[in-house]
N, C-alpha and C positions, 0 to 999 in steps of 0.2 A: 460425718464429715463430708460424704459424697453428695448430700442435701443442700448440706449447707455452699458448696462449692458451684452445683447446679442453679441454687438460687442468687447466686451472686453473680454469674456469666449470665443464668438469664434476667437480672435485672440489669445489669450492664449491658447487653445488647437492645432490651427495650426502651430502655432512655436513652443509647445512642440515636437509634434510629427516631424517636420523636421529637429529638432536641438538634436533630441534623436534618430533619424535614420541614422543622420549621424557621430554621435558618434558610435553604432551598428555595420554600415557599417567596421568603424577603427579596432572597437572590434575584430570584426570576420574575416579581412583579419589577424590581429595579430593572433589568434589563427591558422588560416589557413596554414600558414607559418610556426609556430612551430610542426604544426600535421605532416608537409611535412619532415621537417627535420628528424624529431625522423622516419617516415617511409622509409626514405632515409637509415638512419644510423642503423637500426634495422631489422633484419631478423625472424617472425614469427617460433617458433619452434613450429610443435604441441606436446600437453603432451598425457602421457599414458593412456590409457582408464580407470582405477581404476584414474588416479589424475583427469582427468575431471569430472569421476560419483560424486565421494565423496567432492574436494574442491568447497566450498563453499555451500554443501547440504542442509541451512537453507535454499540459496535466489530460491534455486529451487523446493522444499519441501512446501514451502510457498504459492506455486500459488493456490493450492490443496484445503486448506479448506476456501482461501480465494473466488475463483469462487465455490467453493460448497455452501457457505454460501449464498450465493448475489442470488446465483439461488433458493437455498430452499428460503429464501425471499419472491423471487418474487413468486415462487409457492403456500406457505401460501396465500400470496396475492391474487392468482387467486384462491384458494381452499374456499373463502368466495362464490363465486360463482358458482365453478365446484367441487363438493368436492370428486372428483375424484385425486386431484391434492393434497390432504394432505398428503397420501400416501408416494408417493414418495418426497414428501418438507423434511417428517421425517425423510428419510433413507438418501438423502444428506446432513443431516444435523447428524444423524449417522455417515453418512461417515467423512465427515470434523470433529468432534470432533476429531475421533479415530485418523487421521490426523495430529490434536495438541501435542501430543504425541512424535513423532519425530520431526518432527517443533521443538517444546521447547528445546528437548535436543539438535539437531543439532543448534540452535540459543549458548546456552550455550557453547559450544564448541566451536562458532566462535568467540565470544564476546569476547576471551582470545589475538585475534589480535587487539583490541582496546586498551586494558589495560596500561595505564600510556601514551596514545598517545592523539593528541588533539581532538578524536569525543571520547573519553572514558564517558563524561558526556553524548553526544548524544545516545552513546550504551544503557548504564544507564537510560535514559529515555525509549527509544523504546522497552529495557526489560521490564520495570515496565507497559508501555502499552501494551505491549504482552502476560504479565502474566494477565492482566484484561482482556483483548481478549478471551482469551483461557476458564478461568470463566465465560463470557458473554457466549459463545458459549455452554458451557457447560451447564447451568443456561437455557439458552432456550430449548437445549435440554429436559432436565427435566421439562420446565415447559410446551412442546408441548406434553408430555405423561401422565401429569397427569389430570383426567380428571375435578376437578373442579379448576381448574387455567389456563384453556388451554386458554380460552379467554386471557390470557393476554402473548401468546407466538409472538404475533405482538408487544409488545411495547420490548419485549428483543430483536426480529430480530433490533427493527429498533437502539436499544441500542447498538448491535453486529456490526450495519453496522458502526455508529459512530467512534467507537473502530478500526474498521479493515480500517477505513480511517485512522485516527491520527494514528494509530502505522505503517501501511503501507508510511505515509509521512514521517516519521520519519527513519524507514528504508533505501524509496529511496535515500535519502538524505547519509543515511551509505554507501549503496551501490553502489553510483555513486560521 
Protein backbone atom coordinates (compact mmCIF):
# COMPACT_ATOMS: atom_id res chain seq x y z
CA UNK A 1 0.00 0.00 0.00
CA UNK A 2 2.87 2.35 0.98
CA UNK A 3 4.28 1.65 -2.82
CA UNK A 4 1.46 2.10 -4.24
CA UNK A 5 0.87 5.58 -2.42
CA UNK A 6 4.58 6.70 -3.18
CA UNK A 7 3.97 5.98 -6.72
CA UNK A 8 1.05 8.08 -7.05
CA UNK A 9 2.41 11.33 -5.09
CA UNK A 10 5.41 10.66 -7.18
CA UNK A 11 3.73 10.63 -10.38
CA UNK A 12 1.55 13.51 -9.37
CA UNK A 13 4.32 15.62 -8.55
CA UNK A 14 6.19 14.81 -11.77
CA UNK A 15 3.51 15.81 -14.27
CA UNK A 16 2.64 18.62 -12.25
CA UNK A 17 5.73 20.03 -12.56
CA UNK A 18 6.16 19.20 -16.47
CA UNK A 19 2.67 20.28 -17.42
CA UNK A 20 3.17 23.55 -15.32
CA UNK A 21 6.55 24.26 -16.86
CA UNK A 22 5.29 24.19 -19.88
CA UNK A 23 2.57 26.33 -19.62
CA UNK A 24 5.34 28.89 -17.90
CA UNK A 25 7.40 28.38 -20.84
CA UNK A 26 3.97 29.89 -23.12
CA UNK A 27 3.66 32.41 -20.29
CA UNK A 28 6.82 33.94 -20.71
CA UNK A 29 7.44 33.88 -24.41
CA UNK A 30 3.91 35.75 -24.34
CA UNK A 31 5.13 38.40 -22.03
CA UNK A 32 8.42 38.28 -23.84
CA UNK A 33 7.00 39.39 -27.04
CA UNK A 34 4.94 42.25 -25.76
CA UNK A 35 8.02 43.64 -23.65
CA UNK A 36 9.66 43.77 -27.22
CA UNK A 37 7.20 45.47 -28.84
CA UNK A 38 6.42 48.29 -26.32
CA UNK A 39 10.50 48.52 -26.42
CA UNK A 40 10.40 48.58 -30.20
CA UNK A 41 7.72 51.44 -30.23
CA UNK A 42 8.86 53.49 -27.23
CA UNK A 43 11.76 55.67 -26.90
CA UNK A 44 13.19 56.16 -22.90
CA UNK A 45 13.02 59.87 -22.19
CA UNK A 46 15.12 60.64 -19.12
CA UNK A 47 13.25 62.99 -16.43
CA UNK A 48 14.64 65.93 -14.60
CA UNK A 49 16.84 65.47 -11.67
CA UNK A 50 14.18 67.17 -9.00
CA UNK A 51 11.30 64.62 -10.82
CA UNK A 52 13.52 61.51 -10.20
CA UNK A 53 14.63 62.69 -6.39
CA UNK A 54 11.12 63.44 -5.45
CA UNK A 55 8.59 61.08 -7.63
CA UNK A 56 7.77 58.38 -5.85
CA UNK A 57 10.06 59.41 -2.35
CA UNK A 58 7.98 56.97 -0.15
CA UNK A 59 9.37 53.63 -2.18
CA UNK A 60 12.73 55.09 -1.78
CA UNK A 61 12.64 56.65 1.60
CA UNK A 62 11.36 53.34 2.80
CA UNK A 63 14.64 51.18 2.44
CA UNK A 64 16.06 53.32 5.33
CA UNK A 65 14.27 52.39 8.52
CA UNK A 66 13.51 49.22 7.01
CA UNK A 67 17.40 47.87 6.88
CA UNK A 68 17.99 49.96 10.03
CA UNK A 69 15.52 48.10 11.82
CA UNK A 70 16.58 44.35 10.76
CA UNK A 71 20.09 45.28 11.66
CA UNK A 72 19.37 46.91 15.18
CA UNK A 73 17.55 43.37 15.47
CA UNK A 74 20.16 41.56 14.81
CA UNK A 75 22.47 43.59 16.84
CA UNK A 76 20.14 43.45 20.17
CA UNK A 77 20.57 39.99 19.38
CA UNK A 78 24.19 39.78 19.45
CA UNK A 79 24.29 42.38 22.41
CA UNK A 80 22.78 39.28 24.85
CA UNK A 81 26.36 38.29 24.31
CA UNK A 82 28.69 41.25 23.34
CA UNK A 83 27.05 44.07 25.13
CA UNK A 84 29.13 46.14 23.22
CA UNK A 85 26.54 45.85 20.43
CA UNK A 86 23.57 47.65 22.30
CA UNK A 87 24.85 50.61 21.80
CA UNK A 88 24.83 51.07 18.46
CA UNK A 89 21.30 48.49 18.01
CA UNK A 90 19.88 51.68 19.94
CA UNK A 91 21.01 54.42 17.77
CA UNK A 92 19.95 52.55 14.40
CA UNK A 93 16.99 52.09 15.67
CA UNK A 94 17.03 55.93 16.75
CA UNK A 95 17.85 56.41 13.40
CA UNK A 96 15.02 54.38 11.61
CA UNK A 97 12.34 55.86 13.88
CA UNK A 98 13.40 59.48 13.02
CA UNK A 99 13.14 57.88 9.34
CA UNK A 100 9.36 57.10 9.81
CA UNK A 101 8.59 60.49 9.92
CA UNK A 102 9.11 61.09 6.18
CA UNK A 103 8.42 57.73 5.14
CA UNK A 104 4.58 58.42 6.50
CA UNK A 105 4.17 61.70 5.09
CA UNK A 106 5.79 60.97 1.76
CA UNK A 107 3.60 57.47 1.82
CA UNK A 108 0.41 59.91 2.28
CA UNK A 109 1.12 61.98 -0.53
CA UNK A 110 1.50 59.02 -2.77
CA UNK A 111 -1.48 57.05 -1.82
CA UNK A 112 -3.54 60.07 -3.56
CA UNK A 113 -2.49 58.15 -6.98
CA UNK A 114 -4.44 55.06 -5.74
CA UNK A 115 -7.58 56.82 -5.00
CA UNK A 116 -10.84 55.51 -6.71
CA UNK A 117 -8.41 53.16 -8.65
CA UNK A 118 -8.32 49.25 -8.30
CA UNK A 119 -5.29 48.69 -5.68
CA UNK A 120 -7.15 51.87 -3.64
CA UNK A 121 -8.32 49.03 -1.06
CA UNK A 122 -4.71 47.48 -1.32
CA UNK A 123 -3.29 51.15 -0.52
CA UNK A 124 -5.71 51.26 2.30
CA UNK A 125 -4.48 48.15 3.83
CA UNK A 126 -0.61 48.69 3.52
CA UNK A 127 -1.41 52.28 5.13
CA UNK A 128 -3.20 50.77 8.05
CA UNK A 129 0.07 48.39 8.40
CA UNK A 130 2.46 51.17 7.96
CA UNK A 131 0.93 53.06 10.54
CA UNK A 132 1.20 49.95 13.05
CA UNK A 133 4.97 49.61 11.74
CA UNK A 134 5.84 53.07 12.46
CA UNK A 135 4.13 52.48 16.41
CA UNK A 136 6.06 49.12 16.58
CA UNK A 137 9.16 50.87 15.91
CA UNK A 138 8.52 53.49 17.93
CA UNK A 139 7.16 51.32 20.89
CA UNK A 140 10.53 49.43 20.80
CA UNK A 141 12.31 52.30 20.87
CA UNK A 142 10.98 53.35 24.04
CA UNK A 143 10.91 50.17 25.52
CA UNK A 144 15.00 49.55 24.69
CA UNK A 145 15.61 52.75 26.89
CA UNK A 146 13.67 52.33 29.68
CA UNK A 147 15.33 50.46 31.96
CA UNK A 148 12.93 48.06 33.82
CA UNK A 149 11.16 46.89 30.55
CA UNK A 150 14.15 46.64 28.42
CA UNK A 151 14.04 42.81 28.83
CA UNK A 152 11.33 42.91 26.77
CA UNK A 153 12.72 45.15 23.67
CA UNK A 154 13.43 41.57 21.78
CA UNK A 155 9.79 40.61 21.72
CA UNK A 156 8.84 44.31 19.90
CA UNK A 157 12.07 43.85 17.39
CA UNK A 158 10.78 40.68 16.61
CA UNK A 159 6.88 42.21 16.56
CA UNK A 160 8.50 45.21 14.28
CA UNK A 161 10.01 42.57 12.07
CA UNK A 162 6.43 40.98 11.54
CA UNK A 163 5.01 44.39 10.75
CA UNK A 164 7.86 45.54 8.26
CA UNK A 165 7.30 42.03 6.37
CA UNK A 166 3.28 42.36 5.91
CA UNK A 167 3.35 45.94 5.12
CA UNK A 168 6.56 45.62 2.96
CA UNK A 169 4.49 42.73 1.01
CA UNK A 170 1.80 44.72 0.74
CA UNK A 171 3.59 47.47 -0.84
CA UNK A 172 5.67 45.40 -3.15
CA UNK A 173 2.82 44.35 -4.63
CA UNK A 174 1.67 48.38 -4.98
CA UNK A 175 4.64 49.05 -6.34
CA UNK A 176 5.19 46.58 -9.00
Amino acid sequence: MRLILKLIFSGFIFFSVVYAHDDYEEIEETKIEKVEKQVQNEKFVMPSIKDAIFKHLHNKLIHFPIALSVLSFFFFLISFKYPDFKKPAELMLLIAALFTIPVYFSGESQIENFEEGAKEWLAEIHEEFGIFTIISIWLWLFVSYIKGIRKFAIVFGIITLILISITGFYGGILAH
